[in-house]
C-alpha positions as CSV (number, residue, x, y, z in Angstrom):
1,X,-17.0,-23.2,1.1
2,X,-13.6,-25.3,1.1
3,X,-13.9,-26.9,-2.3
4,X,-16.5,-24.9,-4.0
5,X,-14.3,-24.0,-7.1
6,X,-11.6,-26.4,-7.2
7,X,-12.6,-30.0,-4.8
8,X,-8.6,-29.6,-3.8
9,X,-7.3,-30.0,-0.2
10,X,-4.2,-27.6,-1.1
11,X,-4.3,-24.5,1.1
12,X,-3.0,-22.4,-2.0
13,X,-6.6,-23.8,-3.8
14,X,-8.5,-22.9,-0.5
15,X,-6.7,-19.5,-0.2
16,X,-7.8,-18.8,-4.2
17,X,-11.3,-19.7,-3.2
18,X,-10.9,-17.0,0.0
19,X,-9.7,-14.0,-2.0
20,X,-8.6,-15.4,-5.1
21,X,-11.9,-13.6,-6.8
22,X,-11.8,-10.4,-8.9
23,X,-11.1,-7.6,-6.6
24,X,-11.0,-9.0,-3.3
25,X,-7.1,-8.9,-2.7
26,X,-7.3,-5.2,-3.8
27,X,-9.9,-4.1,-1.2
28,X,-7.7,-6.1,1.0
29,X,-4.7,-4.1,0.0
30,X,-6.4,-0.9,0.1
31,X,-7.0,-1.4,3.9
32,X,-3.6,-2.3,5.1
33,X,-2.3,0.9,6.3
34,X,-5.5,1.4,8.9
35,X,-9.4,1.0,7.9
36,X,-11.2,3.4,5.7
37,X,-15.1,4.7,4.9
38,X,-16.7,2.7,2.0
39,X,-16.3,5.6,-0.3
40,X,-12.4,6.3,0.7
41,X,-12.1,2.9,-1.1
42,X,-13.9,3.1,-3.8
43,X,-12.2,5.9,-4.8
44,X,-8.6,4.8,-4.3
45,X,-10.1,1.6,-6.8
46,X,-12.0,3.4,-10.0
47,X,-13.3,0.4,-11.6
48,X,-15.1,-1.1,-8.6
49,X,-18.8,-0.6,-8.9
50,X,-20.9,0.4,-5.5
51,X,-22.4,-2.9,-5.6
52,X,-18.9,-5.1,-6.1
53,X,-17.5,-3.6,-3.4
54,X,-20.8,-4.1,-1.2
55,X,-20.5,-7.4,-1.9
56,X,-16.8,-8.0,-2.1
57,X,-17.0,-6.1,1.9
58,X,-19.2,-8.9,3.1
59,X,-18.0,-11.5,1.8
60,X,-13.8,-10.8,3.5
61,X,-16.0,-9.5,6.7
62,X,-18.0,-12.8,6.6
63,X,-14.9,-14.9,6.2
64,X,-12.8,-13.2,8.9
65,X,-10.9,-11.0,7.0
66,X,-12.5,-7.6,7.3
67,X,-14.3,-5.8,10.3
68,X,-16.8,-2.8,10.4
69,X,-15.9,-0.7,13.2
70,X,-17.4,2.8,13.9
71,X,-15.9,5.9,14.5
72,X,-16.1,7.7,17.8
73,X,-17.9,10.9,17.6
74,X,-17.6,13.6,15.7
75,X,-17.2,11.4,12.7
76,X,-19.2,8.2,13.7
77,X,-18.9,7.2,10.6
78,X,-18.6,3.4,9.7
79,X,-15.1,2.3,8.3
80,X,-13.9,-0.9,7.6
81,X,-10.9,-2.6,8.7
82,X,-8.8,-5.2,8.4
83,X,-8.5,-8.2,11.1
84,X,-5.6,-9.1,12.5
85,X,-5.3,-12.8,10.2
86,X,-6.6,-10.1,7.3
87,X,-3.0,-8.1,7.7
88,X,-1.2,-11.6,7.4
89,X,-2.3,-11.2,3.7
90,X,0.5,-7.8,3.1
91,X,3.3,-10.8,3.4
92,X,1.1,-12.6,0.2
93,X,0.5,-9.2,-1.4
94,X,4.5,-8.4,-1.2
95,X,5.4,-11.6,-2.6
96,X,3.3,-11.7,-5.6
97,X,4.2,-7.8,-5.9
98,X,8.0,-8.6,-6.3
99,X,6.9,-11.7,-8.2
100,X,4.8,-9.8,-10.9
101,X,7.4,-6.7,-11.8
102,X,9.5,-9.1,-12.7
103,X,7.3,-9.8,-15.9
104,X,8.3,-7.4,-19.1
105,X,5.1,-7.4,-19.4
106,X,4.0,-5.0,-16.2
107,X,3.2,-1.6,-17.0
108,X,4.1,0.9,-14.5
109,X,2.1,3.7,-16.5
110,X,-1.0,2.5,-14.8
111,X,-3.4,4.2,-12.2
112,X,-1.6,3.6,-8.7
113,X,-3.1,3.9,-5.3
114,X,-1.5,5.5,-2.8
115,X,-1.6,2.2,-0.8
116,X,0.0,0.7,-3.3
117,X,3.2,2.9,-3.8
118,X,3.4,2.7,0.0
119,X,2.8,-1.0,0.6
120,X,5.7,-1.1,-2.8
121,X,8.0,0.4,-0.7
122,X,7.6,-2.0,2.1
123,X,7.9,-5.1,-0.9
124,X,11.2,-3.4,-2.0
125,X,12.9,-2.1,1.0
126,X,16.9,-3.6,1.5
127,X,16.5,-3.8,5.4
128,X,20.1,-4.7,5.0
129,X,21.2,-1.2,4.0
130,X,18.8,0.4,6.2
131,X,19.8,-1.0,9.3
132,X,21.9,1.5,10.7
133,X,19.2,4.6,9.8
134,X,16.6,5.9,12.8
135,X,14.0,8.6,11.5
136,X,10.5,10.1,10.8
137,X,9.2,10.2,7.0
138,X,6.0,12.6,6.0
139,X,4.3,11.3,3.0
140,X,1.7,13.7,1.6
141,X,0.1,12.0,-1.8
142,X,-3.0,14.3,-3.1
143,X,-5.2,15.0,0.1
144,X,-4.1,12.1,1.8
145,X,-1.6,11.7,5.3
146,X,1.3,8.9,6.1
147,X,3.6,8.7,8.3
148,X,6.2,6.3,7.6
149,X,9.0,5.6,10.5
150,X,12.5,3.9,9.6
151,X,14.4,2.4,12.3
152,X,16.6,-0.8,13.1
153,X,16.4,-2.1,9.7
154,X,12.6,-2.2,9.3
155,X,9.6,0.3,8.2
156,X,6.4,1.0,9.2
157,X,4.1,3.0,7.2
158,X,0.3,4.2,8.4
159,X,-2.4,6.4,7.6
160,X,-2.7,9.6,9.1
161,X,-5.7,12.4,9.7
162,X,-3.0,15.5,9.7
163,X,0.6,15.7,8.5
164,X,3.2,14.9,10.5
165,X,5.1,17.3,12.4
166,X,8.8,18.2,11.8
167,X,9.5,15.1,10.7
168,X,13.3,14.1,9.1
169,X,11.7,13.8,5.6
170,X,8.6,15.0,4.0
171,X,7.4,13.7,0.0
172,X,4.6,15.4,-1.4
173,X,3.0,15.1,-5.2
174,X,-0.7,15.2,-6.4
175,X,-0.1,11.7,-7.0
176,X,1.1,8.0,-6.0
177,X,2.2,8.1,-9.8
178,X,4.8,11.1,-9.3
179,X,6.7,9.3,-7.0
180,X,8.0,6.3,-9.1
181,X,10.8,7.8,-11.0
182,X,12.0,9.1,-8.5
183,X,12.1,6.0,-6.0
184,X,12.2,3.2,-8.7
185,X,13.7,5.1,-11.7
186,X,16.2,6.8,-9.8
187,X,15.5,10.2,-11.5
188,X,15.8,13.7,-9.8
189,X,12.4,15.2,-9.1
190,X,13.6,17.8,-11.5
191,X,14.2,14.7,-14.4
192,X,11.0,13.8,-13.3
193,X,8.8,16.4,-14.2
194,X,8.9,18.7,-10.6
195,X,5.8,17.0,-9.3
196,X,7.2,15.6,-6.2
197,X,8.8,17.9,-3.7
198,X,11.1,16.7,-0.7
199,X,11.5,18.6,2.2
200,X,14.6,17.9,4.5
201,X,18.7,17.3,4.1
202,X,19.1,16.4,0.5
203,X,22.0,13.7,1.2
204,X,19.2,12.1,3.8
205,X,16.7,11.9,0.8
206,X,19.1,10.4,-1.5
207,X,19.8,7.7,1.2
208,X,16.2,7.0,2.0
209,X,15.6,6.8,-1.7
210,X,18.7,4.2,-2.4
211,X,17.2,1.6,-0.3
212,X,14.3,0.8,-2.9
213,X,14.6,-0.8,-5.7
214,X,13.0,-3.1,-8.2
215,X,14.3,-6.9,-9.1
216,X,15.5,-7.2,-12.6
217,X,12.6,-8.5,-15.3
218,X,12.9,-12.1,-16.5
């Protein structure tokens, strides 16, 4: 395995030989905020066939990366997660994520998981400003659940079954899309097109949405 593409000891060349091939850091960044069913994933990735993903599934489980667990009854259904050296990829995904947008050349128009707007605002979150903020964020994108808690400087963000109760914030939209000029171009939801509604104190959202931001492009 170790040298099959590139006969290189570097651990960057063994890394690229890991999960450097087409789709297997996305499948890996689509199961970072808690495992999902085969078909949850393919459908957060469109242009994955049934059989790429098959294959890309086996190979990160085969390598140590990914796990099949199943579900406890009533769903017993099988998902598949992410091991705990596969999460040490997010730090790799964040820095080629603040890397790339850096490039003119990034289009933000593109389809965008849910994952990914999530994981994004883990990549560009000023821990520095946050620091002296404690609360509960609801994120409700399409059919899907997060629940996202900021405290001490740092945030968390995981997948939920239901919505979360009460919680200090709450963004909805139909899409992962709606939410980025808002968060990244600073617009008012109104500015924006009203897709994305925010429930809670308005001056709280306005903080929460100050502490992202995007580096400036080369």
């Amino acid at each position: 395995m170790h040298g099959r593409w590139y006969d290189d000891a570097c651990g960057a060349a063994f890394a690229l030989e890991l999960v450097g091939e087409r789709w297997a850091l996305l499948v890996v960044r689509e199961l970072m905020l808690g495992a999902r069913r085969f078909s949850d994933i393919r459908a957060s990735l469109p242009g994955i066939s049934a059989k790429t993903l098959t294959d890309k599934l086996a190979w990160l489980e085969e390598i140590g990366v990914v796990e099949r667990t199943i579900l406890p009854p009533p769903a017993a259904s099988r998902v598949y997660g992410l091991t705990e050296w596969g999460r040490g990829l997010e730090e790799v995904l964040q820095v080629l994520g603040r890397w790339a947008v850096q490039s003119p050349l990034h289009d933000p128009t593109l389809p965008f998981s849910a994952v990914s707007f999530l994981l994004s605002l883990r990549t560009m979150f000023d821990p520095l400003a946050a620091a002296g903020e404690d609360m509960w964020i609801g994120f409700e994108i399409g059919p899907e659940h997060y629940v996202a808690r900021l405290r001490a400087g740092t945030l968390s963000v995981h997948r939920a079954v239901t919505p979360l109760a009460a919680p200090a914030l709450r963004f909805s939209a139909p899409t992962a899309g709606d939410f980025l000029p808002v968060f990244y171009g600073k617009r008012s939801p109104e500015e924006a097109g009203g897709r994305l509604t925010i429930e809670g104190d308005p001056d709280v959202a306005r903080r929460f949405i100050a502490l992202f931001g995007l580096p400036p492009k080369v």
